[in-house]
C-alpha positions in Angstrom: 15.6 -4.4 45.8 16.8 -6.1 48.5 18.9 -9.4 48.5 15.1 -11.8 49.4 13.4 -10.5 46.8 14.1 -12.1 43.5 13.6 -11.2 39.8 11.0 -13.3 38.0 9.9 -13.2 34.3 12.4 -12.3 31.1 14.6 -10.4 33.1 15.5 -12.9 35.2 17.6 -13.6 32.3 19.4 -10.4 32.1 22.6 -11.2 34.2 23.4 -14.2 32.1 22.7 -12.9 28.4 25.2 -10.2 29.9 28.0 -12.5 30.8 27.6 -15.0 28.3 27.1 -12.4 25.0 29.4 -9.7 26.3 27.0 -6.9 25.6 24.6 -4.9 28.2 21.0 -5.4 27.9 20.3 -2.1 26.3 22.5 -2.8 23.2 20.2 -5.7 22.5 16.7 -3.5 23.3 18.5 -1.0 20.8 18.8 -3.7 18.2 15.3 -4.7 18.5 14.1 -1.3 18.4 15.6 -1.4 14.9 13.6 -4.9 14.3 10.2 -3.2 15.5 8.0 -4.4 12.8 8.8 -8.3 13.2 6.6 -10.3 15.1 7.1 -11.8 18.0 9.2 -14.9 16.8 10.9 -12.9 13.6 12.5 -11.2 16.3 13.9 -14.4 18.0 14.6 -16.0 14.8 16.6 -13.0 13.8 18.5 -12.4 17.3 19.3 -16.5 16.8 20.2 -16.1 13.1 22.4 -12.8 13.0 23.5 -13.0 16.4 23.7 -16.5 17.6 21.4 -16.3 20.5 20.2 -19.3 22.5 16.1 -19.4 22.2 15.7 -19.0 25.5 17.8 -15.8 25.5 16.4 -14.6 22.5 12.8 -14.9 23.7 13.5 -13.5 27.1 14.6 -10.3 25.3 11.9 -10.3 22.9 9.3 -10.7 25.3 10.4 -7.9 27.8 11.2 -5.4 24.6 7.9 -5.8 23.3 6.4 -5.2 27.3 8.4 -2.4 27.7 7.5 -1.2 24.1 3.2 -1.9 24.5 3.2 -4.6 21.6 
């Protein structure tokens, strides 16, 4: 990717759920691999709950999981 072109959508997120939560992304995508049968907001309610998420970090995550995942 070059420098111009710029990341759109819930992974525009990414770099800042990094810094901000200490973890890489994939530890998160591995936690909600374990959370696979929640719904849509279950899943952000529970990454708010247990791990004390922002909504619009928790969402962003959630919503590219379940992309990636074909829910």
């Amino acid at each position: 990717m070059t420098h111009q072109e710029k990341v759109k959508g819930p992974a525009s997120y990414f770099p800042a759920i990094e810094k901000k939560y200490g973890h890489p992304i994939e530890h998160w995508l591995d936690l909600l691999q374990q959370q696979r049968a929640m719904k849509h907001m279950e899943m952000v309610a529970w990454l708010k709950n247990e791990h004390e998420l922002g909504h619009g970090h928790a969402n962003a995550l959630v919503a590219h999981f379940r992309k990636q995942e074909g829910l």
